[in-house]
ZARODO-625225 format. One line per 2 residues: number of its first residue (from 1); their letters; for each residue x, y, z of C-alpha. Coordinates in Angstrom, 1 decimal, m for minus. Each point is the difference from the previous one (the first is absolute). Layout:
N
NUM> a> X:Y:Z  ...
***
This chain:
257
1> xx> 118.5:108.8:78.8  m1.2:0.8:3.8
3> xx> 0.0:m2.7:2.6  m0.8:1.0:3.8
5> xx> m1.3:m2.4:3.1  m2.2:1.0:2.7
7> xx> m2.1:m1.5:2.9  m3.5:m0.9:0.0
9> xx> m2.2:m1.8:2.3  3.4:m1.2:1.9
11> xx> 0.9:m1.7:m3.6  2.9:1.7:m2.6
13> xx> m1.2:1.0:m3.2  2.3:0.8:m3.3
15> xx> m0.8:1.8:m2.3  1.2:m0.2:m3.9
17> xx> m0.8:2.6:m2.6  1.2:m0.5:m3.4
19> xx> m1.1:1.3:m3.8  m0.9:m2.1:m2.7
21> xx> 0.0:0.8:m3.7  m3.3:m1.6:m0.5
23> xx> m3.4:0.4:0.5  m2.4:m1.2:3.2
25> xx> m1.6:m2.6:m2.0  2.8:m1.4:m1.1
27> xx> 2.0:0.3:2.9  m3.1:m1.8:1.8
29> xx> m0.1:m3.4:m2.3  3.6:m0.5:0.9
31> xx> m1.0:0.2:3.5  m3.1:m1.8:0.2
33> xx> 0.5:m3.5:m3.3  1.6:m2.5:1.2
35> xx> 2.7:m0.5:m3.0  0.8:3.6:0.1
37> xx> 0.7:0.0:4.2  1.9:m2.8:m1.1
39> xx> 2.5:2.7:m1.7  0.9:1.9:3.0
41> xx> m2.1:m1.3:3.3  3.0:m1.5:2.6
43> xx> m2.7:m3.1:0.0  m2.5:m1.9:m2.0
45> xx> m3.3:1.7:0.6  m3.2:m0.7:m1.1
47> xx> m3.0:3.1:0.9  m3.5:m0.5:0.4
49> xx> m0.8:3.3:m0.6  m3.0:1.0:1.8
51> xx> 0.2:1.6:3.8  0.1:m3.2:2.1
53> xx> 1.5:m2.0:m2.5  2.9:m2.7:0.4
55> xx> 3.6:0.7:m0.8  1.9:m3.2:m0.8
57> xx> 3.8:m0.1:0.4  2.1:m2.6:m1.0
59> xx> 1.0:m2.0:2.6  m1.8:2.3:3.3
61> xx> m2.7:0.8:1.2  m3.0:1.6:m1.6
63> xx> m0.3:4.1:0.4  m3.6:1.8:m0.8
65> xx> m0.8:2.7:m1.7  m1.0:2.9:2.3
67> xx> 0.1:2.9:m2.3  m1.1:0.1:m3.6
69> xx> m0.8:3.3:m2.3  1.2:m0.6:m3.6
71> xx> 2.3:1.3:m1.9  0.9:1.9:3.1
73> xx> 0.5:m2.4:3.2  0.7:m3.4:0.7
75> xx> 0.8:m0.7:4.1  0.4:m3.9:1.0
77> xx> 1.7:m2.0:3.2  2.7:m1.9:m0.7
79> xx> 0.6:m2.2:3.5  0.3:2.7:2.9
81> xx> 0.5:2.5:m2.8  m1.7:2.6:m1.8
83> xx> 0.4:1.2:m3.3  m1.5:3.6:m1.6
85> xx> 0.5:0.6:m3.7  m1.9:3.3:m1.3
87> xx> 0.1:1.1:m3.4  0.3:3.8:m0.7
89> xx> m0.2:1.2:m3.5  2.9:2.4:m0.5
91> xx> m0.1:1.8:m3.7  0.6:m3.1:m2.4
93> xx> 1.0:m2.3:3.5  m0.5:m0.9:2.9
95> xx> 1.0:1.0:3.4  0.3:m3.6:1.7
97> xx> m0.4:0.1:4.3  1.0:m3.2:1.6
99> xx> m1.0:m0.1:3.7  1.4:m3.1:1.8
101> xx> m1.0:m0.3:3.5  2.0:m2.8:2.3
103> xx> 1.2:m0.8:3.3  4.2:0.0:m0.6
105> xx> 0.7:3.1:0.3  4.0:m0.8:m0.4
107> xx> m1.2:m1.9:m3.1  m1.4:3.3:m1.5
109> xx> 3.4:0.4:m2.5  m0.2:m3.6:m1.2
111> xx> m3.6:0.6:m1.2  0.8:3.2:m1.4
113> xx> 3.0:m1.2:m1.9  m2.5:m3.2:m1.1
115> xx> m2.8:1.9:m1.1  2.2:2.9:m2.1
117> xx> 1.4:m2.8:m1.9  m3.4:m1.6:m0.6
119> xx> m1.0:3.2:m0.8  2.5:0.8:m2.7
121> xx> m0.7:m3.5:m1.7  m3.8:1.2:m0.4
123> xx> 1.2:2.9:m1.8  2.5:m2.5:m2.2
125> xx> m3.0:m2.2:m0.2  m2.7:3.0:m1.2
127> xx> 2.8:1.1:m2.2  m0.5:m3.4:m2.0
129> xx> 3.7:m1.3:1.4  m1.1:m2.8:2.9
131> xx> 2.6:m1.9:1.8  2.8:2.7:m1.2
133> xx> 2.0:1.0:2.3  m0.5:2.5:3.0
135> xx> 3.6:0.6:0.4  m0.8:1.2:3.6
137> xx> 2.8:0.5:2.5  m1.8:m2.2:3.2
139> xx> 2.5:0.5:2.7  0.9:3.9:m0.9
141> xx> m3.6:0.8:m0.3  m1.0:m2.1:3.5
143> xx> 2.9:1.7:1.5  m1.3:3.5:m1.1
145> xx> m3.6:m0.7:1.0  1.4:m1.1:3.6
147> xx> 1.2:3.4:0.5  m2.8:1.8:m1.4
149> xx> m2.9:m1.6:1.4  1.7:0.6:3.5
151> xx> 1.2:m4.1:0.4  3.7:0.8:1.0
153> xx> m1.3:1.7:3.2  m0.1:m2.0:3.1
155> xx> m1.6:0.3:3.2  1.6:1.2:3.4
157> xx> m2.5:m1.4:3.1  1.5:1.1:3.4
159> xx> m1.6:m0.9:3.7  1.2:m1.0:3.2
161> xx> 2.4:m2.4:m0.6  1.9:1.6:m3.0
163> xx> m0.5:0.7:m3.2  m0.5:m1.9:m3.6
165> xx> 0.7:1.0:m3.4  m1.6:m2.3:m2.5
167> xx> 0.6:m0.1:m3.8  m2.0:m2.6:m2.9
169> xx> 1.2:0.0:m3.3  m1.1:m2.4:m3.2
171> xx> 2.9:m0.5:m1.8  0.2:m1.4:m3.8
173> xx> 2.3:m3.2:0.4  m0.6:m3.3:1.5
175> xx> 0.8:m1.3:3.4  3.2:m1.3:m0.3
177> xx> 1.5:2.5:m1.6  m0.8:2.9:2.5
179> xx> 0.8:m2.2:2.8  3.6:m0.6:m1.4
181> xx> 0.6:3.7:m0.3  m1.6:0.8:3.2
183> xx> 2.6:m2.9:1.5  2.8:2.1:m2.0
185> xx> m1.4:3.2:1.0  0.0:m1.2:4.0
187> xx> 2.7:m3.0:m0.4  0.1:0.0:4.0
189> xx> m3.9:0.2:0.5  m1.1:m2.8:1.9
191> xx> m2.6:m2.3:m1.6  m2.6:m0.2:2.3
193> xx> m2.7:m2.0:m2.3  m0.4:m0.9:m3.7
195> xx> 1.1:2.9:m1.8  m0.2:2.3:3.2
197> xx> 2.9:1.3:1.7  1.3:2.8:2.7
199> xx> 2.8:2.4:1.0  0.8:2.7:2.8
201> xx> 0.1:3.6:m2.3  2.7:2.6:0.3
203> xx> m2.9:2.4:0.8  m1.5:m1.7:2.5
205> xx> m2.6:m2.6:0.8  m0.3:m3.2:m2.0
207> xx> m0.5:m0.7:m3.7  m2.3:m3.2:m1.4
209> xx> m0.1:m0.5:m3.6  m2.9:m2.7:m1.0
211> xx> m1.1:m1.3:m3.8  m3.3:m1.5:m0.7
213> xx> m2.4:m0.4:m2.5  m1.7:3.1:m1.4
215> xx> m1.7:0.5:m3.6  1.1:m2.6:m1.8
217> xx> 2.3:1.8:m1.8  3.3:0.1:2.6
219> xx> 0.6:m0.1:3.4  m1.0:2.3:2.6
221> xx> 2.4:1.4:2.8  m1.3:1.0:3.2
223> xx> 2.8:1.9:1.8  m0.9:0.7:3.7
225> xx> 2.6:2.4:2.5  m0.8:0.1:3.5
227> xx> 1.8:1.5:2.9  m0.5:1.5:3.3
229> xx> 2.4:2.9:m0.3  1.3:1.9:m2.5
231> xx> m2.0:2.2:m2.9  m3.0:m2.0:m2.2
233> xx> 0.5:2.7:m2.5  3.9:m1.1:m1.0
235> xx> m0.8:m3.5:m0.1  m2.6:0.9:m2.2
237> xx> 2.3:1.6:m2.3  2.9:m2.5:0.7
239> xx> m2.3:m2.5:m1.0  m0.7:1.9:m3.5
241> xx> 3.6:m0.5:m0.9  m0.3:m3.5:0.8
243> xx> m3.0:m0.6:m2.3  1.8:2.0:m2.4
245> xx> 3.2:m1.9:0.4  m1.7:m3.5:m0.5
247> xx> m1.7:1.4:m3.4  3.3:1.0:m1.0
249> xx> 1.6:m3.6:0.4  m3.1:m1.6:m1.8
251> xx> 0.2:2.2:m3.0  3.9:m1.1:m0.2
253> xx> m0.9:m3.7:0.0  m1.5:m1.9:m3.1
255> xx> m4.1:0.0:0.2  0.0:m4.4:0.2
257> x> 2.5:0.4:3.6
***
């Protein structure tokens, strides 16, 4: 399985390639009927399939159909999103591309962690065993995909005034729980807003750690460092450890916390 993000048109793109043990036109019912999508498909979908045509989801808006070749691609909206599905034939399979294209960068693991598990159910679901169970790993597989799509970076912006070092992770659990270990992580941060809070670093410059809402599926930490003297480059790195250090005390606490 190869996963890899880029940039296009200012938007991120992922892209998924995995191999299936069964042929295009197969593979292409299961992603074009309605019961079948039903199998795998993170929502209920109905296709029109002709280019132009309407996508219903359950519950959302409706997507259209902007790409349509079959058995070999199927390319729809879904909200501000696009999807790409092509179909290669590969010996007695298929080679299956998945080209999502969005605007949340940061977000990029979450999708890819999503979609590999949707994935893997088509392949249960083709293999005549739908609704069995993926038995996927979600938080080790989003944490690997953080690191190699490039997500665990950060930024370093400097200009007259100083210098800030900026760092945006999804993370796999809930609100509440990462702010609790954030509060044990920095017990004499002070709270400077709902679920915000600051504190001088030993490196220089000050630290602001910050939760909000992010792909639905956990919170999302923005941790900003600014300071006017000192090096951008250690509190880049300082700030690592700390990232590291949080997702250290949230794998040590039970998942519902």
């Amino acid at each position: 399985m190869t996963e890899s993000l880029q940039t296009r048109d200012g938007r991120s793109v992922l892209r998924m390639e995995r191999r299936l043990a069964h042929p295009p036109e197969k593979v292409w019912k299961a992603m074009t009927e309605p019961e079948r999508l039903a199998e795998w498909f993170p929502s209920k979908v109905v296709v029109e399939l002709r280019e132009g045509g309407k996508v219903d989801y359950d519950g959302g808006e409706p997507g259209v159909v902007t790409d349509l070749d079959p058995p070999r691609l199927i390319a729809y909206t879904w909200q501000d999103d696009h999807l790409r599905w092509e179909l290669h034939p590969e010996g007695d399979g298929t080679r299956l591309v998945l080209l999502h294209t969005f605007d949340d960068r940061p977000g990029a693991a979450s999708y890819g962690a999503g979609w590999h598990t949707c994935i893997v159910a088509l392949g249960l679901a083709l293999d005549g065993r739908p609704g069995a169970d993926p038995g996927v790993d979600d938080i080790a597989l989003h944490e690997r995909l953080v690191t190699q799509l490039g997500l665990d970076a950060g930024t370093v912006d400097t200009g007259p005034d100083g210098w800030r070092v900026r760092h945006e992770r999804q993370l796999t659990r809930p609100t509440d729980g990462v702010w609790g270990a954030v509060r044990d992580l920095v017990p004499d941060g002070e709270v400077v807003g709902e679920h915000a809070l600051e504190h001088d670093a030993e490196e220089g410059g000050r630290v602001r750690w910050e939760l909000g809402a992010g792909t639905g599926h956990g919170a999302r930490l923005v941790l900003t460092h600014t300071g006017a003297d000192g090096d951008p480059q250690a509190a880049l790195e300082a700030d690592g450890r700390r990232i590291a250090q949080l997702l250290d005390r949230l794998q040590a606490v039970p998942t519902g916390r």
